[in-house]
C-alpha positions as CSV (number, residue, x, y, z in Angstrom):
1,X,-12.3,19.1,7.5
2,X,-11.1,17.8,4.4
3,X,-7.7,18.1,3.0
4,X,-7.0,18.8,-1.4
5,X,-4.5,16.0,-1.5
6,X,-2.6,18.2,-4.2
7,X,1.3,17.5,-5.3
8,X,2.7,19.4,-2.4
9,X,0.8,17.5,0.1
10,X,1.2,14.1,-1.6
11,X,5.0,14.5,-1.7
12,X,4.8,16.0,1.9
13,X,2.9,12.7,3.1
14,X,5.3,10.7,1.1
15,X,8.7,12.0,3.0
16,X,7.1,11.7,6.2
17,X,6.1,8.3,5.8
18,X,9.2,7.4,4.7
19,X,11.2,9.0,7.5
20,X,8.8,7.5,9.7
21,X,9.2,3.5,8.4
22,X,12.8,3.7,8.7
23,X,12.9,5.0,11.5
24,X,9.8,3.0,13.3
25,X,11.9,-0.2,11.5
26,X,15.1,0.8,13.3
27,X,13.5,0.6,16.4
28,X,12.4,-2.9,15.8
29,X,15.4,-4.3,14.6
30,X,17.1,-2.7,18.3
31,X,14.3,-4.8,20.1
32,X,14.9,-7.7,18.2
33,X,18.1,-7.6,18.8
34,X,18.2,-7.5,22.4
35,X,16.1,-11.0,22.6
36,X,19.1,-12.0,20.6
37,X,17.1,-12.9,17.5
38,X,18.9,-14.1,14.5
39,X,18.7,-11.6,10.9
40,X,15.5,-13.4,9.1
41,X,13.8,-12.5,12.9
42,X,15.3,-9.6,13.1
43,X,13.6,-8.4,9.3
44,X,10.5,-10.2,9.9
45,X,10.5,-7.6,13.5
46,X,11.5,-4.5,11.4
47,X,8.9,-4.6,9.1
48,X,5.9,-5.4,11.2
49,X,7.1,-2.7,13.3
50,X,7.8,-0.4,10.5
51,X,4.7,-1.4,8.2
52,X,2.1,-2.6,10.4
53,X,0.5,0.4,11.8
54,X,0.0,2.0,8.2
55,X,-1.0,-0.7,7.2
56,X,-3.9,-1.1,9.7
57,X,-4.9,2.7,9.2
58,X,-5.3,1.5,5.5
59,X,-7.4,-1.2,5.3
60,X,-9.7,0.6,7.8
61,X,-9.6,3.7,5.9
62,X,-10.7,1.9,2.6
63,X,-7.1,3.2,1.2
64,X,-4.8,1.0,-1.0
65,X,-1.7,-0.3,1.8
66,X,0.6,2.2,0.8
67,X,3.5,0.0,1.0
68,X,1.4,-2.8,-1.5
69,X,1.2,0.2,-3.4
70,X,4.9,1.6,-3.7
71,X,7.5,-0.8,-3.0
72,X,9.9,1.6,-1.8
73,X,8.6,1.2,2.0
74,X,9.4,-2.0,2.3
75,X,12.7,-1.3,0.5
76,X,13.4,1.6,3.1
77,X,12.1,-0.9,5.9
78,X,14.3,-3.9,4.6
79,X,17.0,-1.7,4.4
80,X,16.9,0.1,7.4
81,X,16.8,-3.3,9.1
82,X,19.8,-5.1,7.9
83,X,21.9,-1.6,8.0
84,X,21.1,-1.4,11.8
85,X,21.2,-5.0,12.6
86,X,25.0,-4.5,10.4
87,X,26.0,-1.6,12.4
88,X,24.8,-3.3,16.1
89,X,27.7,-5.7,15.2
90,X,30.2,-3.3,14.6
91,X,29.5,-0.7,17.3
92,X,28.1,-0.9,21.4
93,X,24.6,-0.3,21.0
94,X,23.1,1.6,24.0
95,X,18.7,0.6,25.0
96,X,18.3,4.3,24.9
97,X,18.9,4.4,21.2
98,X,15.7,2.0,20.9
99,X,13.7,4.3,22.8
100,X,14.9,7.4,20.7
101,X,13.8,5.8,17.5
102,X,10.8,4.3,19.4
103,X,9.9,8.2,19.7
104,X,11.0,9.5,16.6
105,X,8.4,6.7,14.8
106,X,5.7,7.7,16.9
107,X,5.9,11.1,16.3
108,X,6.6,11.0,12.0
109,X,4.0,8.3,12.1
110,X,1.0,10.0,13.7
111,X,1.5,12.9,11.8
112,X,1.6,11.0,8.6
113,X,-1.4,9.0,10.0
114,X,-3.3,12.2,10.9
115,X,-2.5,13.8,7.1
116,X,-3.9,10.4,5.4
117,X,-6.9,10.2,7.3
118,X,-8.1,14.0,6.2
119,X,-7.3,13.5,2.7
120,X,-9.6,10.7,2.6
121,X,-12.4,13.0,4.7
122,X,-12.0,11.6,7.6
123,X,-13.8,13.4,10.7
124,X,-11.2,15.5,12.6
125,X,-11.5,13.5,15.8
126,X,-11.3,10.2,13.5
127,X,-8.1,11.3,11.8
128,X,-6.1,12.0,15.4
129,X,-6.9,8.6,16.5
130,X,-6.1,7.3,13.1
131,X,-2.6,9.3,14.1
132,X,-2.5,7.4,17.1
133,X,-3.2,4.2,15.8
134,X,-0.6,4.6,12.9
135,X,1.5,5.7,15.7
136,X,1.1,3.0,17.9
137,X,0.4,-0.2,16.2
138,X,3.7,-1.2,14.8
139,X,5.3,-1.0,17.9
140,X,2.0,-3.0,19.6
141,X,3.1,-6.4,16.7
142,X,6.8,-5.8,17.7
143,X,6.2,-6.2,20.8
144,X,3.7,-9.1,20.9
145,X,6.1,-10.9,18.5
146,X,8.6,-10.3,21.5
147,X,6.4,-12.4,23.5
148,X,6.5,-8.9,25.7
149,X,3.2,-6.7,26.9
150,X,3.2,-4.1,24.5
151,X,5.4,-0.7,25.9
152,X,2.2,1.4,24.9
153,X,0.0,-0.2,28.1
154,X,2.7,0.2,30.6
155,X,5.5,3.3,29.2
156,X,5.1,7.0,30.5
157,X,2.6,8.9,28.0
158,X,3.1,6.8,25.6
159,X,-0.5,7.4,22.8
160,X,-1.2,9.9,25.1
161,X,1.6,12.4,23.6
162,X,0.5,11.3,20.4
163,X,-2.6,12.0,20.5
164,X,-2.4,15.5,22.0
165,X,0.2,16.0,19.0
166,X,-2.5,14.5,16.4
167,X,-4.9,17.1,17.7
168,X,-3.0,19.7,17.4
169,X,-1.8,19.1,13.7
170,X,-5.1,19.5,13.1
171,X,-5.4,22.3,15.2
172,X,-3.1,24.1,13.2
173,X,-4.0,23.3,10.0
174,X,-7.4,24.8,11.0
175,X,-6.0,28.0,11.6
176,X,-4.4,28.1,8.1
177,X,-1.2,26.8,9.2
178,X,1.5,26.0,6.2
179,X,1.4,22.4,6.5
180,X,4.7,21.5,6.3
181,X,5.3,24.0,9.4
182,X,2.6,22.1,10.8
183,X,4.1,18.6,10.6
184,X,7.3,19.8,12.2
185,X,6.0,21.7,15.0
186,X,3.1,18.7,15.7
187,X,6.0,15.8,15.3
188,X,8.6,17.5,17.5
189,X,5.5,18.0,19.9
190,X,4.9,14.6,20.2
191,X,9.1,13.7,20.0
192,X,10.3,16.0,22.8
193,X,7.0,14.9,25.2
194,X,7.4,11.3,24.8
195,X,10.8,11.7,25.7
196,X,10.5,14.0,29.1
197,X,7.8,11.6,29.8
198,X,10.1,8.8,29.7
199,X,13.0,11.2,31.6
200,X,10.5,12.3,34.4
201,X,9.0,9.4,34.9
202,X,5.4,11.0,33.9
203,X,2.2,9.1,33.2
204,X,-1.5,8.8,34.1
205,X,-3.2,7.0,36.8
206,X,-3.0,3.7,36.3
207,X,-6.2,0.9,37.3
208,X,-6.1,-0.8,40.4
209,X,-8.8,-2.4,42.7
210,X,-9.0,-0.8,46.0
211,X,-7.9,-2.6,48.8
């Protein structure tokens, strides 16, 4: 399953990703800020967060680093950065705001993640962990520049939700759906999960030696 990449789904991909690396870099500036970091640590936490997992997907996917590539991302992640870590000092910032945009980069990410890896012919079971991974890794460098166990090993349904919403993007684009329809109804999928997961306190079994 290969996707055209024609100008509708370019610009598609485009406003995703973008709405994705602010939003994945907001999240990383709110982490950040917690362990009190000063504003170069606070930037240098934004835009791993905000770049890193696209850029991963990238370099395995043979693809130019799409932020190398257009400036504008790290623009968007710089900016997004140093507007949050501006507005933290202004206004009481609550944790649940982290874990909002913590969700909201997840979701834009692994369906920009999924969209890239078809364009480029990737097997449909390769793209949705490509989702994942797009998903995923930023937030895996934030937190290991945290000096903190990455939240995707130990929070409720964490790559699971976006992986389920990875599959189905593609499972609706197989059945002809619009693809912009697609994207919403795949990213909110993985958005509203992650955050009843978090609400209900729902994950899988986790390993343990029996005793």
């Amino acid at each position: 399953m290969t996707l055209e990449p024609t100008p509708t789904l370019i610009e598609n991909l485009y406003w995703i990703t973008l709405l994705a690396v602010i939003v994945s870099s907001a999240s990383g500036v709110l982490k950040a800020g917690f362990k009190q970091f000063d504003l170069f640590g606070v930037i240098i936490i934004a835009i791993a967060t905000g770049l890193g997992g696209g850029s991963l997907r990238d370099m395995l996917l043979g693809r130019d680093v799409f932020w190398i590539n257009d400036q504008i991302f790290f623009i968007a992640s710089l900016g997004s950065a140093v507007t949050v870590f501006v507005a933290a000092r202004l206004i009481v910032v609550s944790p649940k705001y982290f874990l909002v945009a913590d969700a909201a980069g997840l979701a834009t990410f692994g369906v920009a993640g999924t969209l890239v890896s078809l364009m480029v012919g990737a097997p449909p079971l390769i793209a949705s962990f490509m989702g994942v991974m797009t998903g995923t890794m930023g937030g895996i460098f934030r937190d290991i520049l945290c000096n903190e166990t990455p939240v995707v090993f130990l929070s409720p349904l964490y790559a699971t939700v976006s992986w389920v919403g990875s599959l189905l993007f593609i499972g609706l684009l197989h059945f002809d759906q619009e693809i912009t329809v697609a994207a919403i109804i795949s990213g909110l999928s993985i958005f509203i999960s992650r955050l009843l997961a978090m609400y209900f306190n729902i994950s899988l079994p986790r390993f343990r030696f029996k005793s």
